[in-house]
Structure formats: structure tokens, C-alpha cells
C-alpha positions, 0 to 999 in steps of 0.5 A: 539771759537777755537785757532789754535796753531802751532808748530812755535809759543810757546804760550804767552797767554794774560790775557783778561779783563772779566767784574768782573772776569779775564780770565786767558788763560792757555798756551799750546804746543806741545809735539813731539816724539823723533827721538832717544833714549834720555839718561837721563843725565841732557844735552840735547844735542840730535838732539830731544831736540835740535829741540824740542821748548822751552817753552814760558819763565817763568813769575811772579806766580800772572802774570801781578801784578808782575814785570817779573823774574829777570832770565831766565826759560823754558823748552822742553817736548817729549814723546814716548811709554815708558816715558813722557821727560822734559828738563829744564834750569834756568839761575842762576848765583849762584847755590846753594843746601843743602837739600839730603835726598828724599822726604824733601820740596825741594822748601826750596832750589831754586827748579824746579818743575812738576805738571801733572793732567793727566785727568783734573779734578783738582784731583788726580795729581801729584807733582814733585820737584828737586834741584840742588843736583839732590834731588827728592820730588815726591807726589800725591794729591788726591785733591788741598788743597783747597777741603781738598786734602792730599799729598801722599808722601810715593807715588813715581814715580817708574822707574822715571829717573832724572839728573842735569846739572850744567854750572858753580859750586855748593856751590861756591859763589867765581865764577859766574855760568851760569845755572843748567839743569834738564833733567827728565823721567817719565814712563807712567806706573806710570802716568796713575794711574790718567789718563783718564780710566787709560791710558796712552795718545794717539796722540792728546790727552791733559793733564794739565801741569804747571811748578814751579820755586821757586827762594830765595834771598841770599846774601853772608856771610862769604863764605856761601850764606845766605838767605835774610830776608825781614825786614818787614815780618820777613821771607826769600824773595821767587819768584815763577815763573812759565810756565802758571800763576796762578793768586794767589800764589798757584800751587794748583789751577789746573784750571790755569794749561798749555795744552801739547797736545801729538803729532803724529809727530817726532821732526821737523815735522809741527803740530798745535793745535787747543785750545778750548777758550770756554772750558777754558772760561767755566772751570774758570767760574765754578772754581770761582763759586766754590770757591765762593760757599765754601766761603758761606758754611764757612760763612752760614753753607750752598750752596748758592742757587742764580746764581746772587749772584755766577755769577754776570756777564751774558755774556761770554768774547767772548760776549756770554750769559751764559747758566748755571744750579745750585741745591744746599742745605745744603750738596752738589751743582752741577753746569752745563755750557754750552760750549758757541759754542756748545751746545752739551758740558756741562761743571760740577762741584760740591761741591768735586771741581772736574770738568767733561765735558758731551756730550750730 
């Protein structure tokens, strides 16, 4: 099954009941090129950015468990030859910071954040994190924590270009702000590291986005705004909100990931986009499998050898049967599934978590 996603409709994906398993459908959009330089300043106030199309709106992390966010998100993306751009705004009525110091955990401040696994294969991405004070947390990992990935954080993005815009004060609880505005220039140069033969994308080629908002109670006190700490769990009350919902508390699950298809077209031209439900079906099946097969290693010292007991369900969402392979011992697996429209595609994953799709 194929989606067909314009230029006139930024997605709101729904989550579909799938038997035992919930597919979550990651969004996508259309990245345009720019009519004109863009100036990195933290406004986007360039006709591109003006015409560019925002973003759905930010929604819980865990998706529908969660209550919607109490405050606004969302963002544009272009690229050009040089740059890949983002623009973000995030209504905040007090806007606060204190961490300066490059490279610190900056979603310890309310933060926006950038996630990019430019080849999709849930390894080797990279991670990018900002305050309101403009301060940068750039990093890559060589795989999600969940495979053993390490942060690399002496890894940064050379020539990256950042700004924030402030509608409102900082520091300032005696007044009630309006937004803080991140505009960011990433280089291709760097990007490709990771990319698909290590080169930077072309037109109509896709790569897995998400974006983070980390968003901390406060309260004010004595001038000074304070974190709120929940009195049951004896911590500081967080929200995580994000562009496409990852199902769990936790960006490092990058099969949930959004898809930002790189377009031909300048801003206000007409494109549209044709998502591959199937894959994205098949991506998550595969990715539960996995997490389900390290599951049993911990527990038996072992992979599991049963589909039944991986895969209890037989058919896809789309009403499919599934058609899958498995070869496992005490050491390794390896998964193959196939593309329920199309036989020609197989879907592979194995014990690194790394996830690769064949044509036959």
C-alpha cells in the first residue's frame, strides 16, 4: 500500500490498532529549497521560510496515552546544496536558561532537539540539542542505546550555523514571554558521514527526522523560576514532546522516526509524496521482533529459534499474511520480511538491530 502525501497537507498520522502489536505510522514532509540565501539569525522571516509548511504540531512522546502539549511546537525544514535548514518556534510564556558551557546535557534546561539517521538504519545518527542561550549539545551515536550505542560527544558539527530568537525576555519571570525561535544550518558535509554511500541527499530521497522538545515545570520563587518537583516520585516534573510519536519515553528508538522527503521543488512550487505504508509496516514488525529476541537473550542466554513465540500475530494491519524467515542460535539472528505488496523487497534485521531492505 502507498500513501500519497502533498505539499498541501502536513501530516497528522493516526496510530492503527494492529492485533497484539500497534503500528505507529511515522509522519512525513516535504522538504523544499529555498528561493534565496537564508541568514541564519533565529527569524525566519524570508519569503522561503514564510511559504515553507510547518510541521504538524508537537504531540505527547508516548502519542495518544498522553494528554496533548499544554503549549505550542513545530517547525519548517529546506535544503539547498550546502545546508540542510530548520526553523523552530515554541510558544513558551516564560523562557528561561542557564546552562552556556558547549557539549553539557542541555535538555537539563527546556531544550529543542534534532535527530537525523540519514540512511535509516537506526545506526550511526546524529543528535543535536539547544537552549534558549543558543547553547549547542551536537553528538553522534553509533547505535541506539538499546544495542550498546555510545554517544560520541567530542563529535561535532563543523560549519553548523545556530540562532535563537527570543519574542519576549530571558530570565525575566515579572513578564509573560511569547516564544523562543531556533533557526539551524546543518552542512552536508558533515551529515553525510552517515548517509546512504556517504552522500549527501538527492531529490526524492528520504531520511529519518524526529524532533524533541523537553519542557520543565517551574514555578516562581523569590524571582527566580524553580523547578517543580513531583512530590511522589521525588524528581523534577519533565514532558517530552515530539514531532512523530515514539510509543515509549525514548528518542532512541529510531524506527518511529518522521520521513522528510528532499524535494526538487523551490518554495510554493506543488509536490507530493508517495509514503510506503508497507515498509513502515514491516520496519516495526521487525524492530519488535528485535526487541523481543534481546529480551529472550537476557532472560536465556540465547535467541529464540520460534516465529510463533516472536510474532504471535499472522497477518499484517493491511490484512496481509506475513511472509517472514528466521535463523537463529546462541550468538546471532537474522530476520528477513517480506514487503507485503511487493515481493521484490525484503526487509532485514539482525542481532546489531541495524535494519536493511534488499531488492531481489
Amino acid at each position: 500500500m502507498l500513501r500519497l502525501y502533498t505539499t498541501t497537507l502536513i501530516l497528522l498520522l493516526s496510530t492503527l490498532a494492529y492485533a497484539q502489536y500497534p503500528l505507529i505510522e511515522s509522519r512525513a514532509y516535504i522538504c523544499k529549497q529555498p528561493a534565496e540565501t537564508i541568514v541564519i539569525d533565529g527569524k525566519a522571516d524570508e519569503s522561503s521560510w514564510i511559504n515553507a509548511q510547518w510541521t504538524s504540531d508537537f504531540v505527547d512522546i508516548e502519542g495518544d496515552k498522553r494528554p496533548a502539549p499544554s503549549l505550542q511546537t513545530r517547525v519548517k525544514m529546506l535544503w539547498d546544496e550546502d545546508y540542510f535548514y530548520f526553523y523552530a518556534e515554541l510558544e513558551e510564556p516564560h523562557i528561561w536558561a542557564r546552562l552556556k558551557q558547549r557539549d553539557t546535557v542541555i535538555f537539563y534546561d527546556n531544550d529543542f532537539e534534532i535527530f537525523i539517521d540519514p540512511d535509516g538504519d537506526t545506526q550511526s545518527y546524529y543528535e543535536f540539542e539547544v537552549n534558549a542561550f543558543n547553547t549547542v549539545w551536537d553528538l553522534m551515536l553509533t547505535r541506539a542505546y538499546r544495542d550498546n550505542g555510545q554517544a560520541i560527544d567530542n563529535w561535532d558539527i563543523n560549519g553548523l550555523q545556530s540562532a535563537v530568537h527570543i519574542e519576549g525576555s530571558l530570565n525575566d519571570p515579572s513578564d509573560k514571554d511569547k516564544y523562543w525561535s531556533v533557526e539551524v544550518a546543518m552542512p552536508w558535509s558533515v551529515l553525510e558521514e552517515a548517509a546512504f554511500k556517504g552522500k549527501a541527499p538527492k531529490a526524492r530521497d528520504v531520511w529519518r527526522v524526529n524532533f524533541s522538545r523537553v519542557q520543565w515545570d517551574t514555578r516562581i520563587v523569590n524571582g527566580q523560576y524553580e523547578k517543580v518537583i513531583n512530590p511522589d516520585r521525588k524528581r523534577p516534573v519533565e514532558h517530552n514532546w515530539v514531532w512523530s510519536p515514539q510509543r515509549v519515553i525514548n528518542m532512541h528508538e529510531p524506527e518511529f522516526w518522521g520521513q522528510v522527503m528532499f524535494s526538487a521543488s523551490v518554495v510554493g512550487e506543488t509536490d507530493q509524496y508517495v509514503s510506503d505504508f508497507g515498509s513502515e509496516e514491516v520496519r516495526q514488525l521487525l524492530s519488535h521482533v528485535h526487541r523481543s529476541q534481546k529480551q529472550y537473550k537476557k532472560d536465556k542466554g540465547e535467541f529464540n529459534t520460534s516465529k510463533d513465540e516472536l510474532l504471535s500475530s499472522k497477518v499484517f494491519n493491511v490484512g496481509r499474511p506475513i511472509v517472514w524467515e528466521l535463523q537463529a542460535d546462541k550468538y546471532r539472528y537474522h530476520a528477513i520480511m517480506q514487503h507485503p505488496f511487493n515481493a521484490g523487497i525484503l526487509w532485514h534485521i539482525d542481532e546489531t538491530g541495524r535494519l536493511w531492505k534488499e531488492f531481489k
